[in-house]
N, C-alpha and C positions, 0 to 999 in steps of 0.2 A: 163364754160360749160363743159361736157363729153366729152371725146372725141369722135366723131363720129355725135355728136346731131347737129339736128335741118341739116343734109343735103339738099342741092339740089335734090327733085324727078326725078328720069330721066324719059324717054317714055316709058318704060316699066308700070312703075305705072301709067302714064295719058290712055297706051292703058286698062290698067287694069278696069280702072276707067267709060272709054266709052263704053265697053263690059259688064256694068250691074257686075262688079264685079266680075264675074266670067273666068279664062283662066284654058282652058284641055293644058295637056300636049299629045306626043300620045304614046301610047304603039308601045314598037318594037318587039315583043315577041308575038304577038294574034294569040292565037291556035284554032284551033275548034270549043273549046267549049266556046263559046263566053257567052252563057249564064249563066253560072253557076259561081256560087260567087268566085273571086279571094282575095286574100290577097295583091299579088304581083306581077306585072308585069316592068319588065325592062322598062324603057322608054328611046328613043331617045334623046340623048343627044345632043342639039344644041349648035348653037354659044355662046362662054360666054359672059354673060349679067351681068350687075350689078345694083340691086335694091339698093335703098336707103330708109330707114324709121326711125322716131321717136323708132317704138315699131313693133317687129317680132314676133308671135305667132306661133309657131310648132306647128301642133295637131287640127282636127277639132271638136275634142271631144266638151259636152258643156261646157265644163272649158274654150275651147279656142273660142269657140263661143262668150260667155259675155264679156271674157277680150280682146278681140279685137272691139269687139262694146262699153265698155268703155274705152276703149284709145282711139278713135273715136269720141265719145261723150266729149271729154275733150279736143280734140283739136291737138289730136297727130292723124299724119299721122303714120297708124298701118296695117298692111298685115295680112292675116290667111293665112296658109297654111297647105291642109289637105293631106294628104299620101296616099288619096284615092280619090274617084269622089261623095263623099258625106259630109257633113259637120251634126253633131249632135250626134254624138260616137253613145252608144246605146241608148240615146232618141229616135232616128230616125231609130235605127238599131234594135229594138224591142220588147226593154223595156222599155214598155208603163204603165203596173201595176207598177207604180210609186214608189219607197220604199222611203214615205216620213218621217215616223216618226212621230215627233209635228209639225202640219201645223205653229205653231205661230212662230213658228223660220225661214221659208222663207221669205225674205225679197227682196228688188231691183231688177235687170234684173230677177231672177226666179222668184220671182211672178210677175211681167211682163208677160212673158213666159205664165206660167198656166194662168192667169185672158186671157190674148188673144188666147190661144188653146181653153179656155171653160169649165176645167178642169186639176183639181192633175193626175188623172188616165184614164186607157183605152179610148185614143184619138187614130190616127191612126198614124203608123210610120210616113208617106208620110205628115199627115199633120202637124208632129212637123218639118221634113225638110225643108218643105215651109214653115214653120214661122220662122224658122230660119235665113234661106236665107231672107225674105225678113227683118227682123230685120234689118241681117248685109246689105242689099241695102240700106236700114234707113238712117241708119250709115254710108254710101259711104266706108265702108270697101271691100278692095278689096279679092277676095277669090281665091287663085294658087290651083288648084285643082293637083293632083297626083304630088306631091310633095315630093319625100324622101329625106333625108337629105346622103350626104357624106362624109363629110368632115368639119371640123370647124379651124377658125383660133383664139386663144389667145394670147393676149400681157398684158402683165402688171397685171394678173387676173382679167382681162375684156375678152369677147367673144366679138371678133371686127367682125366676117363675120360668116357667114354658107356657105358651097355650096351644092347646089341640086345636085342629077344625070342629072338634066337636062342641067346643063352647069351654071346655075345662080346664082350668088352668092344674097346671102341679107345680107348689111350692118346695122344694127341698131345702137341704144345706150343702146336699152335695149331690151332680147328675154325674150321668156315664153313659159317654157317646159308645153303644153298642152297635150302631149301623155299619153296613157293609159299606156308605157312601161316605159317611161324615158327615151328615147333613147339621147335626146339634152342635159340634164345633166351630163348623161355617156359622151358623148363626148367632153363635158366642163370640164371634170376629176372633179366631184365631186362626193363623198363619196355617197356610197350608201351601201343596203344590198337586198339580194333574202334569200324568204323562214320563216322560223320562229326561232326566238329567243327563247331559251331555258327559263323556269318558271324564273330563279333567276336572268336572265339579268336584268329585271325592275320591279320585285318583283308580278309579274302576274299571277293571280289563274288559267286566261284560258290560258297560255300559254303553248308554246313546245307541245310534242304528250301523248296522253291519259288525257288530264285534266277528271276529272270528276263532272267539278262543273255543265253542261248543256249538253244537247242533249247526255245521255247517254241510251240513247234507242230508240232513234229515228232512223228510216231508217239502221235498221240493222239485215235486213233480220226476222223482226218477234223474235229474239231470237230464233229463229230455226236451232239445231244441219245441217247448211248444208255442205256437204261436199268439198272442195277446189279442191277433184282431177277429175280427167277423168274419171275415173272409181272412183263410191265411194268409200272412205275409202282405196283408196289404191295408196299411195305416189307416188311407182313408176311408175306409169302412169302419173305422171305430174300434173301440173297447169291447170285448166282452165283457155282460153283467160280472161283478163281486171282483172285478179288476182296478185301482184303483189311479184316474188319472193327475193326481200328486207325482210329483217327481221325489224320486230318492233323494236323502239328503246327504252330508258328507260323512266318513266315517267316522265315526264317535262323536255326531253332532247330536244333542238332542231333541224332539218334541216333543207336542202336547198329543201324540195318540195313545193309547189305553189298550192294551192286552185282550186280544179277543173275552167274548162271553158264548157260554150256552146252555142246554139243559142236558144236565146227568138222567136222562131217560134208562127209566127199568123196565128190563123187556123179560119175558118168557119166553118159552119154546114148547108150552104143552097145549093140548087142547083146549080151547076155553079166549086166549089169548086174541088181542085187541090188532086187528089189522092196521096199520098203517093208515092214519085221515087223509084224507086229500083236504086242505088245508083250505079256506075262500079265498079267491083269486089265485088260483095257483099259476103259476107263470112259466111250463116247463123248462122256457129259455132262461130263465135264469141261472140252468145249471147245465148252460153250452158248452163254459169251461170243463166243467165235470165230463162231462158227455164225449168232449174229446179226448180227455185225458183218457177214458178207459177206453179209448179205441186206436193211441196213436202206435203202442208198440205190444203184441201179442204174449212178449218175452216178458214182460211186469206179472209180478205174482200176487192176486189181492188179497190179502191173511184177513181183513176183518176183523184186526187185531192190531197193536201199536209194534211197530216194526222198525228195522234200523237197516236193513241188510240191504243189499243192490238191489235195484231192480224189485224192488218190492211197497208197497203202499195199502192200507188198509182198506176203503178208503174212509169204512169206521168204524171203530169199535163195536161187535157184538157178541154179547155173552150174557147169561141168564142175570138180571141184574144191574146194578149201575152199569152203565155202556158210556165211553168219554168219546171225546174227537180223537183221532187216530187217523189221520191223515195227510196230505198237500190241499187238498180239496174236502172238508168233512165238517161235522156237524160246528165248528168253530165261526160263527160270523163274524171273521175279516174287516175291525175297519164301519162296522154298524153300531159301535157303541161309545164313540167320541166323545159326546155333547150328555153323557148317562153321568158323570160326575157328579155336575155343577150345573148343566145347561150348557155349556160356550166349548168351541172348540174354534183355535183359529189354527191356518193351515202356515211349514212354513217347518225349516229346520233353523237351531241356533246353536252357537260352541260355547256361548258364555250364560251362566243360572242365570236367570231372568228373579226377577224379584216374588217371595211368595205370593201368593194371594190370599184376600182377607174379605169376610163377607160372602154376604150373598146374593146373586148377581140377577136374578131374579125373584118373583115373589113364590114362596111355595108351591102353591096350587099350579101356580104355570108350569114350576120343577117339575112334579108328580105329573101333571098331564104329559108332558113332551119324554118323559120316562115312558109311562104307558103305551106311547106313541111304539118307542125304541121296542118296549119290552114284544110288542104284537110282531114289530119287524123281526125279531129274533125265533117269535114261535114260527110265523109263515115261512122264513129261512128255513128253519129246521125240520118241521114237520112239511114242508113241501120238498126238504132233500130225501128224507127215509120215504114220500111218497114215489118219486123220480126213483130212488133207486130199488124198486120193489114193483114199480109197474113200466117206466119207461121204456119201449123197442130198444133205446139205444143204451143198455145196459147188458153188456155181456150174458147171456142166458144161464149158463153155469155159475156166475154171481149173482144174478137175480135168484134165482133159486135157493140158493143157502140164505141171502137176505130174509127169504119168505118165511125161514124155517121159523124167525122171531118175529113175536109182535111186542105191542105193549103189554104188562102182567096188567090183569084186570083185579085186582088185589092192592094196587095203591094207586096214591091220587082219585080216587074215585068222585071226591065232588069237582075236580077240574078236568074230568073227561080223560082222566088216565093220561093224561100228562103233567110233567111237575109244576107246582107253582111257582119254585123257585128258579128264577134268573143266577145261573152263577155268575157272579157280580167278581170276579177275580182281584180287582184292582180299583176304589175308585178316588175320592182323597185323599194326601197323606199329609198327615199335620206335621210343620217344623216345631221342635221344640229349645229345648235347649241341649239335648243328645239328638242324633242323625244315627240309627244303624245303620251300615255301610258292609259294604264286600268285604272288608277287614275283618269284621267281627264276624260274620258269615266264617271266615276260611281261621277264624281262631288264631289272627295276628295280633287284635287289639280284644283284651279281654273288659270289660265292666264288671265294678265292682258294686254295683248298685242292683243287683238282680232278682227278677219278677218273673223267672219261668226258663225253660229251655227250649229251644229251638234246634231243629237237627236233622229239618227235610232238606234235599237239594235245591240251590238258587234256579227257579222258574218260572219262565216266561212263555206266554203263548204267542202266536202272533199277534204284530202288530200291524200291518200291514203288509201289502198282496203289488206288488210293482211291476212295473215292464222296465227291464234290464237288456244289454247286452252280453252275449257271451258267442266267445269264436264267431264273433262278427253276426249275429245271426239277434236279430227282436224278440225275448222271449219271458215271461212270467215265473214268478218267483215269490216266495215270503220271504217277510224279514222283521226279525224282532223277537226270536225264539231262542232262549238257550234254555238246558237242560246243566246246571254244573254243584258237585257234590259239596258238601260240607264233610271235613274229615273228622270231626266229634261235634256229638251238641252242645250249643254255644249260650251264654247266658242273655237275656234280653232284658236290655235296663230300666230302672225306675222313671229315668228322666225322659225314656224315648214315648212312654206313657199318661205324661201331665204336660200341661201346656209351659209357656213360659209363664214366669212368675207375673211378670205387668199384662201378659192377656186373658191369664182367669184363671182363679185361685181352689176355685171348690168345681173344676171338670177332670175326669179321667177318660182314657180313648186308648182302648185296650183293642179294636180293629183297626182304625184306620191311623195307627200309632206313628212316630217319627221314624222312617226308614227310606233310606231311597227308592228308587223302581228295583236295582237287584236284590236288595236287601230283603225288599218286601217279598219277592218271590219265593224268598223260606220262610219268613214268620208268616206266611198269607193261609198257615193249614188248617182245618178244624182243631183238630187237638188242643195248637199253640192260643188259640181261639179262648179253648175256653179254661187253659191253661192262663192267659194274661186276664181274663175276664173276673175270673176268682181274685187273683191278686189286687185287681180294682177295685171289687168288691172289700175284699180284705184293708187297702188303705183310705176307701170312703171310710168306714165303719171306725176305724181308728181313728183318723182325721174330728168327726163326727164327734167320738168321747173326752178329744182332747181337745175340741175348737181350736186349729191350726188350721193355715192353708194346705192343699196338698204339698203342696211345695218346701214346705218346713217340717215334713213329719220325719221322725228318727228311724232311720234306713233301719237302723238294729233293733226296733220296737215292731217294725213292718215283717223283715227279715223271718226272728222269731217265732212271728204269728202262723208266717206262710209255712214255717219248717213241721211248726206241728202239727199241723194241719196237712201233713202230708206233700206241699209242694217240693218240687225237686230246683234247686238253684244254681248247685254246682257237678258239674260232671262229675270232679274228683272227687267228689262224697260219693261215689256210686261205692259199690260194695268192692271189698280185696279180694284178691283172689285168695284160693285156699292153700293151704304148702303143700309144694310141688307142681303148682299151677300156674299157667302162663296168664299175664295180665291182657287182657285182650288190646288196649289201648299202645301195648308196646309191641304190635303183629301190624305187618304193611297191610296193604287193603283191607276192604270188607268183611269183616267176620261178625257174622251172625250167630252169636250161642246158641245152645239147645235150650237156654230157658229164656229165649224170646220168640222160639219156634213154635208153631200151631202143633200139639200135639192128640193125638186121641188113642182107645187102648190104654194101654197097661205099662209105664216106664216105671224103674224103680231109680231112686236117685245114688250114687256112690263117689267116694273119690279117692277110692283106692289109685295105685298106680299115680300115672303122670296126666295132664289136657291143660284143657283152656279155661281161665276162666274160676270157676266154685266149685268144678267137678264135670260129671257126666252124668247119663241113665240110660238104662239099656234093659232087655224087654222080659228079662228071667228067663231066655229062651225058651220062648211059649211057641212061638215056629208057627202060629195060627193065623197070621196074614191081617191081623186085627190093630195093630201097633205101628202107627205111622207118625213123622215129625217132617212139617212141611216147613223150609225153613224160605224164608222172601226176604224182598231186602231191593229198596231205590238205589240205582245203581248210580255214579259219579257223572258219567255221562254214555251215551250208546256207543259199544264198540265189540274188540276181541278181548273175551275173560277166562283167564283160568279156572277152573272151577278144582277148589281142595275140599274133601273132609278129612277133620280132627277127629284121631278114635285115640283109645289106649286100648294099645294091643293084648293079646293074654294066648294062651293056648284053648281055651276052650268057647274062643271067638267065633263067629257063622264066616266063613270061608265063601260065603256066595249074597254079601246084602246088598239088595236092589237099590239102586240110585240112579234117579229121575231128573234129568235135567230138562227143564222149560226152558227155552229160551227162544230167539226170532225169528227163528226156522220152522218151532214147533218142539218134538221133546225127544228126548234119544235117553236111555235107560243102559244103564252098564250095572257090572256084579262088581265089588269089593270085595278081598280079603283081609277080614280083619286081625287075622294072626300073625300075618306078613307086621312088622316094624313101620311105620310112618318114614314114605321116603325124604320128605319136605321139614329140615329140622328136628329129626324125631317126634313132627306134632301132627303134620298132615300130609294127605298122600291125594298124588292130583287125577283126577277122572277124566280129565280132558279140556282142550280148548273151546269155545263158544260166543258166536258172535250173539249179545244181547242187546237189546232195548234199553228202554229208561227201568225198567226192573228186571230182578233174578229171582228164579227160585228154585228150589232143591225140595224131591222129598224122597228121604226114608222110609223101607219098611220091612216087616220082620216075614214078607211071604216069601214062603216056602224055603228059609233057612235053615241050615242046619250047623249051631250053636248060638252064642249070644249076640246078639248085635247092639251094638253102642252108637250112641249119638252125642256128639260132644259140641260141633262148632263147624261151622261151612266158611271157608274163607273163596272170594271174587277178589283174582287178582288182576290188577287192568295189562294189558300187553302192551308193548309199544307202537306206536302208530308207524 
């Protein structure tokens, strides 16, 4: 056996056990302001205690969610411990607009998850928390709340103990780095990297700074000559605040900066609703840039919404609900979260990998305060932009205005003053392993045969920083560091991109901050994929565990097995055939979203007479009652001009008039279908029109006021040429 496995539990776990799961630590540090979201509080360090377990989980994220409720479910005595007083990273912290990708690729505890929320998308923070929690009660996993780590002990390239700040030690046989940072890894001295890899490290089009292959126009101030200084056009007056004075580096060079962070704020629009704080110190000039932006050209349209089209800028997200950045200028801070990794940022572009890093670079406590530091700079960012743009003179009045209409929902986050606790933390170390996912495996060039999940959001990046460029001769500010680019099936994510190398430690798993590059990571980085690889951890702790092996030597096809029936999904082509006479969706150009990944409500009946897409269709028994709708959505490859098709199978006693709704960047425009008319597009789809979209699409169907059947079969977005 391991050494370490299969201990005696001491009372610490049985008290764990009879407490519902759950043990607070307490803070020894509580200031004031008790309300307001903390990152980091000291906690009192007691008597030393010493846990014992099968499987340790660092990290309440939902990576460490799943893989603690599977090591659980498998028979291993398994601990979570979250670094905070909440358990569900950002599922619970507030992002609820779910970046799912291809629904067909969630499998096992995540679809769990959604089938018992009720829903992929916009459920309530609070209520993915409670399901979370009562999962892991499910489970008798027990949950250490405020939890940080200090100290770790290594023998032999095994991690034999952790110690908290609290004084307790956890002994396992096997941990699992479930943080968004990588902290348990770094302290395991395994190889890691911050930042981005230069184009020719792994032969990647969207890599290093300035790629041009996506989002070169998106969110960049309109293409509008604006000026970077204090006074326009003139240097020596300076920078404007959140302008960054680094110089550009060359193209496809890379650095050490990190993809903007912020908070997925959920707002309402009904009475009751939480105004906007004015935030301590608030500093209006900070958001000079801002201020001139919305005043330099009359002809910019502010949608307050994510937007791709001319002359158009959000400049943020608002709608009942998670709310994101959606802007040139917006809730995203630019360039504020460098040194949130690890600690260290050094300034400075390079064309050659620089060698990983290992260790940790300061002492914990220091990490977690200089975090804290970061995490406050990001609330007074944020919560002093939605104050500026809700009370400031120099906000357009008919924008201020519709801003007013939402506040915060006074219905979550309610002990952090109705704002989120969670940091979205996008990006922060990524371990090297002995596999590297790379843009290859992303675009389904290079496939893995070792596979722990699917993956099948678009490669995404936010900004990385904010520069002063030239263009047509003229000094003017800009992002860069953003692309937006699709994946054209979900792709498998490997075993090895998941364990460390064999000589740097043999019983860790790192199922978030896993081996992928900077683009790479911009598609596995989703919740789903999250807690999709977090299971899988779970699943070969728990194996590893039975059979006393290192991670590293466990039999792919004994792991494989486990995950398949358990409901994991591994391989695309196991998805389901289509039925005779049915087109395979996989072998249709663009986007096609079936109706059985469509939001549907009302009354469908399923059938597959005739010809379609897919397993079949449904369609509404012609009830003509306005009640039967199928909203179909879908992450689009990158923002541009899309066709927009629907798939029906025609009949004669078809509705000659069905309503379709097209969302897109403009706003939504509604046309009739006849669904008796033949499919002009192949015999399978018939096109409704052209549409300039965003980073998403959506389509909805419905059966008001028709007169005969109406069928929903498959929405194809097909991209135009540029």
């Amino acid at each position: 056996m391991m050494d370490g496995m299969k201990k005696t539990v001491l009372f610490v776990w049985v008290v764990a056990v009879l407490f519902s799961g759950a043990l607070h630590s307490g803070w020894c540090d509580e200031g004031p302001d008790t309300r307001g979201p903390r990152y980091y509080r000291r906690v009192e360090s007691g008597k030393p205690k010493f846990i014992d377990c099968d499987v340790a989980v660092y990290g309440g994220t939902p990576a460490g969610v799943t893989a603690a409720i599977q090591a659980a479910r498998m028979g291993q005595k398994a601990v979570l411990l979250s670094f905070n007083r909440h358990v569900g990273g950002m599922t619970s912290g507030g992002l609820t607009a779910t970046d799912v990708g291809n629904k067909a690729s969630i499998g096992g505890l995540a679809q769990e998850f959604y089938k018992r929320i009720g829903k992929l998308r916009d459920y309530r923070p609070s209520e993915a928390e409670s399901l979370f929690l009562k999962m892991l009660d499910e489970a008798a996993v027990p949950v250490l709340f405020e939890r940080c780590l200090k100290s770790v002990e290594i023998k032999n390239g095994r991690l034999v103990s952790a110690t908290l700040e609290t004084g307790e030690t956890i002994k396992a046989a096997v941990f699992i780095d479930a943080t968004y940072e990588g902290d348990l890894l770094a302290a395991a001295n395994v190889s890691y990297r911050v930042g981005r890899e230069p184009a020719g490290a792994y032969g990647e089009s969207l890599a290093g700074q300035s790629q041009n292959v996506s989002w070169s126009n998106v969110y960049q101030f309109c293409r509008l000559p604006l000026s970077p200084y204090v006074k326009p056009g003139k240097p020596e007056t300076g920078l404007l605040p959140e302008i960054a004075s680094e110089p550009l580096g060359g193209v496809g060079e890379g650095d050490f900066k990190v993809q903007s962070y912020n908070f997925r704020i959920h707002l309402a629009d009904k009475a009751g609703k939480i105004p906007f704080p004015k935030p301590r110190g608030y500093d209006p000039g900070r958001y000079a840039l801002l201020a001139r932006f919305l005043n330099v050209d009359p002809r910019i349209r502010w949608t307050l919404n994510y937007t791709t089209a001319p002359m158009t800028d959000g400049p943020v997200q608002m709608r009942i609900g998670d709310s994101n950045n959606a802007g040139s200028f917006s809730s995203d801070y630019v360039g504020g979260n460098y040194r949130w990794p690890d600690g260290t940022y050094e300034p400075g572009s390079f064309a050659e990998l620089p060698t990983p890093r290992r260790g940790v670079p300061m002492p914990f406590h220091k990490l977690y305060e200089l975090r804290e530091r970061i995490f406050q700079d990001h609330v007074n960012y944020q919560q002093g932009l939605m104050y500026f743009l809700a009370n400031d003179p120099r906000v357009p009045e008919t924008l201020q205005d519709r801003v007013n209409r939402f506040g915060l929902d006074p219905g979550e986050f309610q002990d952090t003053g109705f704002w989120p606790h969670q940091l979205y933390v996008r990006e922060g170390r990524r371990m090297v392993s002995e596999y590297v996912m790379t843009q290859v495996n992303c675009e389904s060039k290079r496939t893995v045969n070792d596979s722990v999940g699917l993956a099948s959001y678009g490669m995404d990046s936010h900004f990385c920083q904010r520069v002063v460029v030239e263009e047509d001769g003229k000094k003017t500010v800009r992002n860069e560091g953003g692309f937006g680019h699709g994946c054209p099936r979900p792709y498998p994510v490997s075993y090895h991109s998941i364990v460390p190398k064999r000589e740097e430690c043999a019983n860790l798993l790192v199922p978030v901050c896993l081996s992928a590059s900077h683009v790479a990571y911009g598609s596995i980085r989703m919740e789903p994929v999250f807690m999709i690889l977090g299971q899988s951890a779970g699943t070969a702790a728990a194996l590893a565990v039975d059979e006393g092996v290192a991670l590293q030597d466990l039999v792919y096809e004994k792991l494989k097995n486990k995950l398949e029936t358990d409901g994991q999904i591994l391989d695309y082509t196991a998805a389901p055939k289509p039925a005779p006479n049915f087109t395979a969706i996989d072998s249709l150009k663009g986007i096609v979203i079936d109706e059985s990944n469509a939001v549907l409500t009302g009354t469908w009946t399923k059938s597959i007479l005739g010809i379609g897409i897919h397993e079949g269709y449904h369609h509404d028994g012609d009830k003509r009652d306005g009640n039967a709708t199928a909203e179909f959505s879908t992450d689009l490859t990158e923002p541009g001009q899309y066709d927009v098709q629907i798939a029906y199978s025609r009949n004669g006693n078809r509705a000659t008039n069905v309503p379709v709704k097209i969302t897109h960047a403009a706003g939504d425009d509604e046309v009739k279908l006849n669904q008796r008319e033949a499919p002009k597009v192949g015999g399978l789809f018939t096109s409704v029109g052209t549409f300039r979209f965003g980073k998403t699409g959506k389509v909805t169907i419905s059966n008001r006021d028709t007169e005969g059947f109406v069928i929903i079969d498959a929405v194809r977005w097909l991209p135009k040429p540029k």
